[in-house]
C-alpha positions as CSV (number, residue, x, y, z in Angstrom):
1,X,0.0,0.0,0.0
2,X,1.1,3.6,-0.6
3,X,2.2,5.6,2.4
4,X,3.5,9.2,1.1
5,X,2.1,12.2,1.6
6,X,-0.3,13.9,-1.4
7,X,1.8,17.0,-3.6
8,X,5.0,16.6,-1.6
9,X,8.6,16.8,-3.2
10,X,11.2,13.7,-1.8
11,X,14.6,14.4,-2.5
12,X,16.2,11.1,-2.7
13,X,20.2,10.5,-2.4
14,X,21.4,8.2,-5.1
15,X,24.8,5.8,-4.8
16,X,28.2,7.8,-5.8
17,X,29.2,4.6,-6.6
18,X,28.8,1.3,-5.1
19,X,24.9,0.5,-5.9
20,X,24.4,-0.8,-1.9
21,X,24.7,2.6,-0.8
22,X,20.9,3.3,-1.1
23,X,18.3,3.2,2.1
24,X,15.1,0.7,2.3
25,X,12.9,3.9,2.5
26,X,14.8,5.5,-0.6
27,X,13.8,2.4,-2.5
28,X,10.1,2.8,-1.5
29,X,10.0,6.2,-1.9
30,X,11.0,5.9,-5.5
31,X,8.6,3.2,-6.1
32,X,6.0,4.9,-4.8
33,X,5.8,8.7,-6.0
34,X,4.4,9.2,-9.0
35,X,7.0,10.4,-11.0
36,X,10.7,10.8,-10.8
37,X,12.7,13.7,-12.0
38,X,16.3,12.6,-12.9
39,X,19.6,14.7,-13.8
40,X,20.5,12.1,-16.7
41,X,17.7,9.4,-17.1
42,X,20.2,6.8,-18.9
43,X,22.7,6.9,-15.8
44,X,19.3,6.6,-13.1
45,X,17.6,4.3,-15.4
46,X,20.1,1.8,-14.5
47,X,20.2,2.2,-11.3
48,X,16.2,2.1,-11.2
49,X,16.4,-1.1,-13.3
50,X,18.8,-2.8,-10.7
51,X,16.3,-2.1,-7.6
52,X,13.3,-2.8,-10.1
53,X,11.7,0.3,-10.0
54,X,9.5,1.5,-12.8
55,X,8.2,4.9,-12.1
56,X,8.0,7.2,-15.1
57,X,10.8,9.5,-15.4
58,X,11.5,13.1,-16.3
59,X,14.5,14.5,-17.3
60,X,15.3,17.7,-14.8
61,X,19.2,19.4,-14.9
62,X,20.6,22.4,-15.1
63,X,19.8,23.2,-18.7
64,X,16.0,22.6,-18.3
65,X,15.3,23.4,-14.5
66,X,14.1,27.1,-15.3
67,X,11.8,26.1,-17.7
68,X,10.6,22.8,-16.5
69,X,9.5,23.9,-12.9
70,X,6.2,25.4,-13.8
71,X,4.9,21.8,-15.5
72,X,6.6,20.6,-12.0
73,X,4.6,22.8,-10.0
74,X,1.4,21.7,-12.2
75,X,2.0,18.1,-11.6
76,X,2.3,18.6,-8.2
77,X,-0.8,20.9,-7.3
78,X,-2.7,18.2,-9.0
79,X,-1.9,15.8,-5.9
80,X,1.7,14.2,-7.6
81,X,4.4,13.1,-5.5
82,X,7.0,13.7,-6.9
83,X,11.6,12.5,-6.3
84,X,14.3,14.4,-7.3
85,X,17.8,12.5,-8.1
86,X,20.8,13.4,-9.5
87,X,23.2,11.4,-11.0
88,X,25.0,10.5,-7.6
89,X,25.1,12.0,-4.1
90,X,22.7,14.6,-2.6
91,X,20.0,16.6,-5.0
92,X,21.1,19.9,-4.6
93,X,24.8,20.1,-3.3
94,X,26.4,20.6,-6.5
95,X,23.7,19.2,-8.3
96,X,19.9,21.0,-9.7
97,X,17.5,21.7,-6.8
98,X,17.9,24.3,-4.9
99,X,15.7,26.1,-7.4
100,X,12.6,23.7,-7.5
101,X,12.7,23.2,-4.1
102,X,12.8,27.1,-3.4
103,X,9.9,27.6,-5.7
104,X,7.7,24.3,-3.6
105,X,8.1,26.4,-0.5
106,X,6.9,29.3,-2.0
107,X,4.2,27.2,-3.0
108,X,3.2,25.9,0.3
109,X,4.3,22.1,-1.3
110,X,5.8,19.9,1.5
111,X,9.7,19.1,0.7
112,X,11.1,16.0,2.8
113,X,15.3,15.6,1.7
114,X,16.0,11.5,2.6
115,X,19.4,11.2,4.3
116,X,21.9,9.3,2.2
117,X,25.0,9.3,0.1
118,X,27.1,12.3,-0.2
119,X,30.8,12.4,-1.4
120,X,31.6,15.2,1.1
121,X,30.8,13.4,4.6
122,X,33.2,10.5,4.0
123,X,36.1,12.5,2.3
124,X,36.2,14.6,5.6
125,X,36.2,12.1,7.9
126,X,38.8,9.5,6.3
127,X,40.8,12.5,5.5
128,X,42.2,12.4,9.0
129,X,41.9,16.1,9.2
130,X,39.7,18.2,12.1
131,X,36.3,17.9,10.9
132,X,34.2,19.0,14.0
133,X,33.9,22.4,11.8
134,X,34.6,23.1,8.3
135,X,33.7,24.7,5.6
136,X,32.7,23.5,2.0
137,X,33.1,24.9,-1.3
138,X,32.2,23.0,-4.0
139,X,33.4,23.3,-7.3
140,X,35.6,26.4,-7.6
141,X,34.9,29.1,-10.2
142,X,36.4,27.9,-13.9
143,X,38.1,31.3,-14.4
144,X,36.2,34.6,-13.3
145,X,36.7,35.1,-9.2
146,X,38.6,31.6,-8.9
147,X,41.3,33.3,-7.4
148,X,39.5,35.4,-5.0
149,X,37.6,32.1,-3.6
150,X,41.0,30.5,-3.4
151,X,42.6,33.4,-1.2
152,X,39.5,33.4,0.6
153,X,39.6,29.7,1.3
154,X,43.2,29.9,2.3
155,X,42.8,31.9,5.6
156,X,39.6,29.9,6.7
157,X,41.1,28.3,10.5
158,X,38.8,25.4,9.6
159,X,39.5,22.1,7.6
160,X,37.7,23.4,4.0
161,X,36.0,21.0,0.9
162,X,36.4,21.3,-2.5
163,X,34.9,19.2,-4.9
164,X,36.8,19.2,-8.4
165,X,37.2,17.2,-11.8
166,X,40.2,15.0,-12.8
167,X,41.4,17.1,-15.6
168,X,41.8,20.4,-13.0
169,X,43.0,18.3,-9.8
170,X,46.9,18.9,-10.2
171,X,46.4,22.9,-11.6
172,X,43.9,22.9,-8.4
173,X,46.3,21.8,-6.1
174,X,48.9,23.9,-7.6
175,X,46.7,27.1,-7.5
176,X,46.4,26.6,-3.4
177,X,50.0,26.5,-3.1
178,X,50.8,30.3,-3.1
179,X,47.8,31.3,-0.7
180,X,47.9,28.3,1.6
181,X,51.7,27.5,1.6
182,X,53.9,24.4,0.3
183,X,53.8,22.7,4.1
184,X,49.6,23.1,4.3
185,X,48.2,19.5,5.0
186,X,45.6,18.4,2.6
187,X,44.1,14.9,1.5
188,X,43.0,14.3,-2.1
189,X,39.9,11.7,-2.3
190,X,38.8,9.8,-5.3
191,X,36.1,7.2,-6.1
192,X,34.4,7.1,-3.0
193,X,32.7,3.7,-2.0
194,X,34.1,2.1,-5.6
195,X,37.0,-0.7,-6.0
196,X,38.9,1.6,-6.1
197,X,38.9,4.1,-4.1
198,X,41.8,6.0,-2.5
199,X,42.6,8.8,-0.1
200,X,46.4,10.2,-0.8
201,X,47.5,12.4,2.7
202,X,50.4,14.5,2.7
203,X,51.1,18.6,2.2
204,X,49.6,20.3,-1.2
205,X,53.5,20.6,-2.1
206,X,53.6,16.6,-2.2
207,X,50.0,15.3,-4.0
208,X,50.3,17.9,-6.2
209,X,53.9,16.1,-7.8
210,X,52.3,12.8,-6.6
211,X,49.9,13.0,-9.2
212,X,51.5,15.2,-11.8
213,X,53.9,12.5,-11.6
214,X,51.2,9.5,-11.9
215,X,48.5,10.9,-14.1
216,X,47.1,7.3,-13.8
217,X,45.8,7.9,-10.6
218,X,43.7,11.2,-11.5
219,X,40.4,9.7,-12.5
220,X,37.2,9.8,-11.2
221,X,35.0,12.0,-8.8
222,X,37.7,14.2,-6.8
223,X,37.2,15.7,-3.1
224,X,40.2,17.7,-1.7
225,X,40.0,18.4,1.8
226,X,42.4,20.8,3.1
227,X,43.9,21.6,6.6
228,X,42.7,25.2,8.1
229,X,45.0,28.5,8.6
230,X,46.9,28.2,11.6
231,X,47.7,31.8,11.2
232,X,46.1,34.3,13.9
């Protein structure tokens, strides 16, 4: 039997890797709602397909999610449930929904977020650094205001997050150097919860040679977690 809510808005965390990283009630919950909003259907059609789930889905990133949340809002006012997932992880940290789930509340539509798989959680805490506070950034800017964030990052006193791609990781690393100094402690993490995952620990001098020296090891989702200012 069905036992969500009428017009309310599940976001539901999806695996970042390893497929068993996915709750009981995220299962139901995407079972049950009446539609699913996905950031690539082909990559969450598997997924749905391996936990034999067969709700309709909608396609919902960051090209379409200004013009698709109106039809959203429709759907929903009509008495849909409706889940949000993204590829992998969280919807909404780094990922669409902070704008659909802005304009439900302004709506008076119920939003429940499920707990669940995030990349960020895990890197901090195997990184061995202070985690009790920290900050997270995300992806840094491409190229206008990346070095202002990076300066601004540098004299944080807590442990700080970034998330980045394989192709920047080394000219990342590099670009911390000058602000946060050759001796800053830092820990890059890479394909959290698959085979082969691996945390590399040392200064930003060290993994940034380490991997400009094995470009082998640069693949996959990235976190770098890095130590705070000790500067007063």
């Amino acid at each position: 039997p069905r036992t969500l809510l009428h017009m309310t808005l599940y976001l539901v965390p999806t695996p970042i890797g390893n497929l068993e990283d996915i709750t009981l009630r995220a299962i139901r919950v995407l079972k049950e709602v009446d539609l699913i909003l996905a950031e690539d259907t082909r990559t969450s059609r598997k997924l749905l397909d391996h936990y034999g789930i067969g709700t309709p889905l909608w396609a919902h990133h960051a090209h379409n999610e200004h013009t698709a949340i109106s039809s959203i809002l429709r759907e929903m006012q009509g008495g849909k449930n409706i889940a949000l997932i993204s590829d992998a992880g969280t919807p909404g940290i780094s990922d669409p929904g902070f704008l659909l789930v802005r304009e439900c509340v302004r709506n008076g539509i119920k939003v429940e977020c499920l707990p669940g798989a995030s990349a960020l959680v895990p890197a901090l805490v195997v990184s061995g650094l202070p985690c009790d506070r920290f900050h997270f950034e995300g992806f840094l800017p491409h190229k206008k205001g990346r070095q202002t964030r990076v300066q601004y990052l540098s004299v944080l006193p807590n442990t700080f997050a970034l998330y980045e791609s394989p192709h920047r990781l080394v000219k990342c690393l590099e670009q911390l150097i000058p602000f946060c100094g050759v001796e800053r402690s830092a820990c890059v993490v890479r394909e959290l919860s698959k085979l082969h995952e691996e945390a590399h620990r040392g200064t930003l001098e060290s993994l940034a040679a380490f991997f400009k020296q094995h470009p082998e090891k640069v693949k996959g989702e990235i976190v770098i977690v890095v130590a705070g200012s000790t500067e007063t």
